[in-house]
C-alpha positions, 0 to 999 in steps of 0.5 A: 537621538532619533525615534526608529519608526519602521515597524518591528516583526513580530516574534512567533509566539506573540499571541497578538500576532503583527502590529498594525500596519507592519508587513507579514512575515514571510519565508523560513522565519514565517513558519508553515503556510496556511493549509485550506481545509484539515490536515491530512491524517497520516496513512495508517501502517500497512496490516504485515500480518494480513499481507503475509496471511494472504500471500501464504495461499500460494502455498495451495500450490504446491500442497494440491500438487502433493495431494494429487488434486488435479493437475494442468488447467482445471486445478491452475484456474481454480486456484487462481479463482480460489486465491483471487477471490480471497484476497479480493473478499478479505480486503474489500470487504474487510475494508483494509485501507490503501487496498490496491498497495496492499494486495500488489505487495500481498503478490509480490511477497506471494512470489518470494515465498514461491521463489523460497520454496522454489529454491529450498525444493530444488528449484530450476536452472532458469536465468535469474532475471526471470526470477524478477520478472515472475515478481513483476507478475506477482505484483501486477496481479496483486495490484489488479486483485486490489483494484477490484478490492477498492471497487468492493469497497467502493460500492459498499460507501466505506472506501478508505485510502 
């Protein structure tokens, strides 16, 4: 009878690893490859709460309007410092993770609660596409909002993606 003299593979949970001159064990059967450096920390869960705190601003829209506040431009401007300035303090300062996500998605839900009241209030006779495109506006200028929260964080040294 003849001896086998090709080198076996090693099974996964043999803590002495390969034996002596016998090749790696590659593909499905080798396992995950080596990764240089630590693994990556998952992402944190997103903060809904602060999200749909931060979009509920959009209600001074309306609130102002039926409190006779101001009207055209001056008010318009003042509330978009106001909310803007918020969402860019509480974020940036706060040093909420993924800043720029946060704030695209604190616009976009900022859009749907106008679009809900919009509805509820009589809304308009606009085409529904428009409805889409005001969104689109919404997370835009979220997302600018979170770029310049991102910035905050970053020259206070603490930014965390």
């Amino acid at each position: 009878m003849a001896e086998n003299t090709t080198p076996s593979r090693p099974h996964r949970s043999d803590p002495a690893g390969p034996a002596a001159g016998s090749a790696p064990v590659s593909g499905p059967a080798a396992g995950p490859a080596p990764v240089s450096g630590a693994d990556p920390a998952p992402a944190p869960p997103l903060p809904w709460l602060l999200i749909g705190g931060l979009a509920s601003l959009v209600l001074l829209w309306p609130i102002t309007a039926l409190l006779g506040l101001g009207s055209g431009a001056p008010r318009a401007l003042i509330l978009v410092a106001l909310i803007g300035a918020t969402w860019i303090g509480v974020v940036g300062l706060g040093r909420v993770p993924r800043p720029v996500l946060v704030l695209a998605l604190t616009g976009l839900a900022g859009g749907v609660i106008t679009l809900v009241l919009a509805a509820v209030l009589g809304g308009s006779g606009r085409p529904w596409w428009t409805h889409l495109v005001a969104l689109g506006m919404d997370a835009l200028w979220g997302a600018i909002a979170g770029l310049l929260a991102l910035a905050v964080q970053q020259l206070r040294g603490g930014a965390r993606r």
